[in-house]
N, C-alpha and C positions, 0 to 999 in steps of 0.2 A: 462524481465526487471530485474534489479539488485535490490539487495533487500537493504536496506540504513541502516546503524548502526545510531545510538543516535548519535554520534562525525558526521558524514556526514549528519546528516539531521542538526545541531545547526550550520552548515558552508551554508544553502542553504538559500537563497532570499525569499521575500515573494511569490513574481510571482512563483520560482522556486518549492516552496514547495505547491501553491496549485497545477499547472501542473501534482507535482510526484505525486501529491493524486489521482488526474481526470485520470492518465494513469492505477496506478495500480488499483483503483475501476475500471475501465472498464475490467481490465484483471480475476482481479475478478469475474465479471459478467460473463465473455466467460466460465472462471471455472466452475462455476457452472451450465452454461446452459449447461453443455457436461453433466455432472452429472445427472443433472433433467430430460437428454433426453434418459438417460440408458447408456451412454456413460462411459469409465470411465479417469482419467486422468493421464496424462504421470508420474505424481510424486506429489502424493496426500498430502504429504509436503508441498509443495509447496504454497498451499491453506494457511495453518497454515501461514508461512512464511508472507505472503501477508497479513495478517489481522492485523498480528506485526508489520509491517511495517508501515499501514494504521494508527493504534492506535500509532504508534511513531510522524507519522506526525501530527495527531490531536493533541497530548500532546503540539509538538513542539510551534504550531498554539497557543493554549489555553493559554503557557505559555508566547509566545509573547504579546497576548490581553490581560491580565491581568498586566503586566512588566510596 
């Protein structure tokens, strides 16, 4: 999954923008079950990236419900 700048996520819909949440929290979760199971993962970056991402879309979400 591509990971979304602040200018890319203030251009996404509302359907749009929970979608991209429900996709990368689910990749998330894959993430971390590789982790939890002794695994380790392709680009442990990666992980980081995805929470930024996550917390960009929440802010986006917050700042719409509040507007």
């Amino acid at each position: 999954m591509a990971i979304l700048r602040a200018q890319d996520v203030h251009q996404l819909s509302e359907v749009e923008l929970q979608e991209q949440m429900e996709k990368l929290r689910m990749e998330l979760v894959q993430h971390y079950g590789k982790v939890s199971a002794g695994g380790a993962t392709e680009n442990p970056g990666h992980i980081g990236e995805l929470r930024r991402t996550i917390a960009r879309l929440m802010t986006e979400k917050n700042r719409r419900r509040t507007a």
